[in-house]
LUMZA-34005 format. One record per atom (N, C-alpha, C): residue number from 1; residue in one letter; x, y, z. Coordinates in steps of 0.05 Angstrom, whole numbers, always signed. Example, Ala and Ser with C-alpha at 12.3 -4.5 7.8 and 13.67 -1.06 7.14 Angstrom:
2
> num|residu|px|py|pz
> 1|A|+264|-114|+156 $
> 1|A|+246|-90|+156 $
> 1|A|+264|-66|+156 $
> 2|S|+257|-45|+142 $
> 2|S|+273|-21|+143 $
> 2|S|+258|+1|+157 $
***
This chain:
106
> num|residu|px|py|pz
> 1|X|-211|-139|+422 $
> 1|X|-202|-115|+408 $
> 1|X|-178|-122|+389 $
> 2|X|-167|-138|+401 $
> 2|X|-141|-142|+386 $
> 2|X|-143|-164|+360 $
> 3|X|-166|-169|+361 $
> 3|X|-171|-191|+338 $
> 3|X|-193|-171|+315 $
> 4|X|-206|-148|+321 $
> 4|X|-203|-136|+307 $
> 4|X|-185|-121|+286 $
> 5|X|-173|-118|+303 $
> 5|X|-137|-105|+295 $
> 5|X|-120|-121|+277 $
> 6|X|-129|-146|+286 $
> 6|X|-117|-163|+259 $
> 6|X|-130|-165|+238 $
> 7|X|-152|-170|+238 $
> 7|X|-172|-164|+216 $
> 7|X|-167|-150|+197 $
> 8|X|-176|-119|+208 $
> 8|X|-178|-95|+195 $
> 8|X|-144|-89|+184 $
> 9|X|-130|-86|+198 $
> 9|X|-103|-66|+193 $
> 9|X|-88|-75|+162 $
> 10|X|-92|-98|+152 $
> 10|X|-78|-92|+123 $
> 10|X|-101|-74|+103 $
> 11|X|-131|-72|+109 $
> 11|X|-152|-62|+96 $
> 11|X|-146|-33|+92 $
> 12|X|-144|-31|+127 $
> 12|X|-140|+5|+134 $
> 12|X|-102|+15|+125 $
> 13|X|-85|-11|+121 $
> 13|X|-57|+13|+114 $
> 13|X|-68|+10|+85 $
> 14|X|-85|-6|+63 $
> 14|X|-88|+4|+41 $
> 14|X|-96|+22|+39 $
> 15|X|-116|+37|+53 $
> 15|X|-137|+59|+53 $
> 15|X|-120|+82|+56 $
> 16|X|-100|+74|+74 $
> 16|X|-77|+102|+77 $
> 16|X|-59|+103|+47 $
> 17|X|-57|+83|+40 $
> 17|X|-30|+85|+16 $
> 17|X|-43|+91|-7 $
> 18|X|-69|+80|-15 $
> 18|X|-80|+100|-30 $
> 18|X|-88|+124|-32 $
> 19|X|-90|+130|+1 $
> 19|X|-98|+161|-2 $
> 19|X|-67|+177|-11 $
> 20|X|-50|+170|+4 $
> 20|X|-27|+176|+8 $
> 20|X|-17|+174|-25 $
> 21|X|-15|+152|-32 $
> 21|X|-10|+160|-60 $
> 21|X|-22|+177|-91 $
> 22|X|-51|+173|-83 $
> 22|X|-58|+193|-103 $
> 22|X|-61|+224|-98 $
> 23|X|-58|+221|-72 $
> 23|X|-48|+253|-61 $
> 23|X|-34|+261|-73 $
> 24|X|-4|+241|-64 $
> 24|X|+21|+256|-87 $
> 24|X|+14|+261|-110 $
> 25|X|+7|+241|-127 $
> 25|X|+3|+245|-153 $
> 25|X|-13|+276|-161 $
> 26|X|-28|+288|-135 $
> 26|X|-48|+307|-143 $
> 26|X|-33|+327|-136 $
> 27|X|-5|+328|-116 $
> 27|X|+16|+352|-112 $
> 27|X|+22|+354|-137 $
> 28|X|+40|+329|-148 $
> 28|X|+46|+336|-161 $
> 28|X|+46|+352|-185 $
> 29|X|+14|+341|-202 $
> 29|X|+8|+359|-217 $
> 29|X|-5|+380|-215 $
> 30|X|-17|+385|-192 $
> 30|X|-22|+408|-181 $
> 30|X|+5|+437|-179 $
> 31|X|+16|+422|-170 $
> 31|X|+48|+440|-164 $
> 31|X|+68|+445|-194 $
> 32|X|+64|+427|-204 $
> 32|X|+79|+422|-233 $
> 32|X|+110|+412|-217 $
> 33|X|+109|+393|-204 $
> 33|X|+137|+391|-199 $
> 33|X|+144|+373|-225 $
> 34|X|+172|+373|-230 $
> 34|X|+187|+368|-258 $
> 34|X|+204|+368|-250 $
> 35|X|+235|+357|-268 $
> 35|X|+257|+357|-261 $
> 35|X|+271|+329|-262 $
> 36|X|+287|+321|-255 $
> 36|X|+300|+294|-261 $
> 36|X|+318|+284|-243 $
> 37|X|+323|+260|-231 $
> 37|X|+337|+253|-216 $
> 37|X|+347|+222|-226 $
> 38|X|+374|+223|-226 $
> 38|X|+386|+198|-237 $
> 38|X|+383|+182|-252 $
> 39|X|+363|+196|-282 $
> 39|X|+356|+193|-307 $
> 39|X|+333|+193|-299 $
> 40|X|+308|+196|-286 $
> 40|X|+295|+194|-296 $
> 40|X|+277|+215|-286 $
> 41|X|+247|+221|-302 $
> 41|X|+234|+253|-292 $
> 41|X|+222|+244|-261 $
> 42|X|+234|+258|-246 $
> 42|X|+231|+261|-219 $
> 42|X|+197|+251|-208 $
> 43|X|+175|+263|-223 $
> 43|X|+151|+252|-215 $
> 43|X|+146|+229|-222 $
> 44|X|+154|+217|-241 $
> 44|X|+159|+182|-236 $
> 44|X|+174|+169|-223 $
> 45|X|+194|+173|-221 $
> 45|X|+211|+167|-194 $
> 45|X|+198|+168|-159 $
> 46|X|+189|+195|-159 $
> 46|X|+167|+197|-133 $
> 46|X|+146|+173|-126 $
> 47|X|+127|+169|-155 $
> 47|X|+106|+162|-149 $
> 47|X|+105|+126|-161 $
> 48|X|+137|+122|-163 $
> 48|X|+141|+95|-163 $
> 48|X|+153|+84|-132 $
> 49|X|+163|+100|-125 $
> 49|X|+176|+100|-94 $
> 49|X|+151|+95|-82 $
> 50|X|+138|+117|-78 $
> 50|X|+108|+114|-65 $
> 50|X|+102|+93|-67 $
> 51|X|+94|+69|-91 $
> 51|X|+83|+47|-101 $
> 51|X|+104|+21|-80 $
> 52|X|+126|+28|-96 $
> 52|X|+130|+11|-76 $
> 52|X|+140|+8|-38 $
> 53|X|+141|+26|-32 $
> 53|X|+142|+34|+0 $
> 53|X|+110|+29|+8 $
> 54|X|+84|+20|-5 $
> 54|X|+63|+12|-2 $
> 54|X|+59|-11|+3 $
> 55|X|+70|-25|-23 $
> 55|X|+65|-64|-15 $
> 55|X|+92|-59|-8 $
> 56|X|+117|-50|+8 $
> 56|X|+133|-60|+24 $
> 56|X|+123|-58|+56 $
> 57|X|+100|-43|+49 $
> 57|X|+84|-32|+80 $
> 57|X|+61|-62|+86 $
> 58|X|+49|-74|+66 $
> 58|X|+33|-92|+70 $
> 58|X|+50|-121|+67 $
> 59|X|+72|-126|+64 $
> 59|X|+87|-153|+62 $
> 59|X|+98|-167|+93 $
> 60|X|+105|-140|+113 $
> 60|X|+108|-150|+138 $
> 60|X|+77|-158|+151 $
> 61|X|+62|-135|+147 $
> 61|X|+35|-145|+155 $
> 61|X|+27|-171|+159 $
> 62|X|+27|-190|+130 $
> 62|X|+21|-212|+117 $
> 62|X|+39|-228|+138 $
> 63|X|+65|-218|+138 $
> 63|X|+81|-241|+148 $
> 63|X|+78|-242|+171 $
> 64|X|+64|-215|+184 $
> 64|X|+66|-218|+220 $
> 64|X|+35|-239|+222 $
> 65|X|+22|-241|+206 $
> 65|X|-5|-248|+208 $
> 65|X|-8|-279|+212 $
> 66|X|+21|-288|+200 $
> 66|X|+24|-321|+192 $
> 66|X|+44|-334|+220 $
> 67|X|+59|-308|+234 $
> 67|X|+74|-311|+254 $
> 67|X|+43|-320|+272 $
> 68|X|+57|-350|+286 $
> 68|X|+44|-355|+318 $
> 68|X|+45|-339|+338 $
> 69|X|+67|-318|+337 $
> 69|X|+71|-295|+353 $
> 69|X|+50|-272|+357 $
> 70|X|+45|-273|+325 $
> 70|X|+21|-260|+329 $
> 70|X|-4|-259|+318 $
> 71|X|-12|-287|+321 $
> 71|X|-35|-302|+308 $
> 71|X|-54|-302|+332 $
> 72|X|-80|-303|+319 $
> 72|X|-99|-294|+342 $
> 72|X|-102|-334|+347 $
> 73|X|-113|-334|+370 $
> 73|X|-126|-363|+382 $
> 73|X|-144|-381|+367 $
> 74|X|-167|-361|+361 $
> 74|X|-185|-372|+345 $
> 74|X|-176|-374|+317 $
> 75|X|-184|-405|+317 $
> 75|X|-178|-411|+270 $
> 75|X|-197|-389|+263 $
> 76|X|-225|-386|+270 $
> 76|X|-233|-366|+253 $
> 76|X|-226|-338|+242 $
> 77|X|-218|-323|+265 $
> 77|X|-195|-294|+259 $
> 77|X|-180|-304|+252 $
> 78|X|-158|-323|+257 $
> 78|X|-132|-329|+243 $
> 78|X|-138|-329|+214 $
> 79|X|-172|-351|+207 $
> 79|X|-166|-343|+168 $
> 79|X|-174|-315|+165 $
> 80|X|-198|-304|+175 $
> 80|X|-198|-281|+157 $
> 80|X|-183|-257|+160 $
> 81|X|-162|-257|+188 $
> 81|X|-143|-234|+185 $
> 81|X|-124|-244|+166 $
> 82|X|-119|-277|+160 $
> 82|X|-96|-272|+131 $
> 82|X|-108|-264|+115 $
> 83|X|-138|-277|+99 $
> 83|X|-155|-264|+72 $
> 83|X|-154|-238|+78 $
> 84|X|-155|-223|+102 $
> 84|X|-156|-196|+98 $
> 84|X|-131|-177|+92 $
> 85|X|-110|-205|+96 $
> 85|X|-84|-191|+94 $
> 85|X|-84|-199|+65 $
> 86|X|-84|-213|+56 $
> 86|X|-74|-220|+27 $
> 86|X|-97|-200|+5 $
> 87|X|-122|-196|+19 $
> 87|X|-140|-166|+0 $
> 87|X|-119|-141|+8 $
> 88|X|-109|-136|+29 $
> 88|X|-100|-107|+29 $
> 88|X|-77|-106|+5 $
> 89|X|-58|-133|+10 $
> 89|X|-31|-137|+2 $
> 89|X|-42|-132|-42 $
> 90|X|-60|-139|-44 $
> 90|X|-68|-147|-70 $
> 90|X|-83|-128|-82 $
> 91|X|-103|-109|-61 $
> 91|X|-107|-84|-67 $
> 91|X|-91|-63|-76 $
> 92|X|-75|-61|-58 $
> 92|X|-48|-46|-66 $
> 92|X|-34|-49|-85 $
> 93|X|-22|-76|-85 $
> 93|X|-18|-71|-117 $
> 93|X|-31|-69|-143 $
> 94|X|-58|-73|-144 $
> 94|X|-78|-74|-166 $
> 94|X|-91|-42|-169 $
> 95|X|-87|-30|-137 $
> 95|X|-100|+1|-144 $
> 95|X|-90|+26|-153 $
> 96|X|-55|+9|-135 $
> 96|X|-44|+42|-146 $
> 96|X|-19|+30|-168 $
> 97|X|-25|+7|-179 $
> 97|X|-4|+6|-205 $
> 97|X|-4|+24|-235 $
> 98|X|-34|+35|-239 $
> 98|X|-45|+61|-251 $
> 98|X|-30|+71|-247 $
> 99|X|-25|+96|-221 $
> 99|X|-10|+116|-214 $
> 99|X|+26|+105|-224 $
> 100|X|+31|+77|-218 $
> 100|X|+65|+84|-224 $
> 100|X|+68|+74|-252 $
> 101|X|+49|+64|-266 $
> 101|X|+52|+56|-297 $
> 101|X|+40|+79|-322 $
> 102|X|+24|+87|-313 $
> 102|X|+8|+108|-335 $
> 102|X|+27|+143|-330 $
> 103|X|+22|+151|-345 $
> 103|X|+24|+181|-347 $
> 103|X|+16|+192|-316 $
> 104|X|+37|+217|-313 $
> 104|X|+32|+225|-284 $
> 104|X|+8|+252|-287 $
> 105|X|+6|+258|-305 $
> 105|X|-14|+291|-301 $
> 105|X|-18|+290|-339 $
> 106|X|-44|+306|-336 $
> 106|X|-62|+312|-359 $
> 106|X|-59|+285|-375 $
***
């Protein structure tokens, strides 16, 4: 079970951070939040935070994956829970850099 768990879990926190992030993005313009915080318009500020509190969510992952502490026994899980860590880690930044670089609504 637990070598599943290594596997999967950088795949599945992408799956959350994208949902999680284009959610916001869909409050946001759904809601029309606006406004400004410390120069700059507040829904970019949001949904760059978001961006990065994502790959700061998949970088321990990676690193716990390379830890002996918590490396599975078998070489074979050991490579593909890193390849699976280094797709979540790379997903994330490739899926939701859209959301913090482009226009936030219409």
């Amino acid at each position: 079970m637990r070598d599943i768990i290594r596997i999967l879990i950088a795949p599945l926190v992408w799956l959350a951070a994208f949902s999680a992030v284009y959610g916001l993005h869909g409050l946001i313009c759904g809601f029309g939040i606006g406004g400004e915080a410390f120069g700059l318009p507040l829904p970019r500020l949001l949904l760059v935070a978001a961006y990065a509190a994502a790959i700061l969510v998949q970088l321990p992952i990676l690193w716990a994956l390379y830890m002996p502490r918590f490396a599975s026994p078998s070489p074979f899980v050991r490579f593909v829970s890193r390849a699976t860590g280094w797709v979540g880690l790379i997903a994330t930044i490739w899926s939701l850099l859209p959301v913090a670089m482009t226009s936030y609504c219409g």
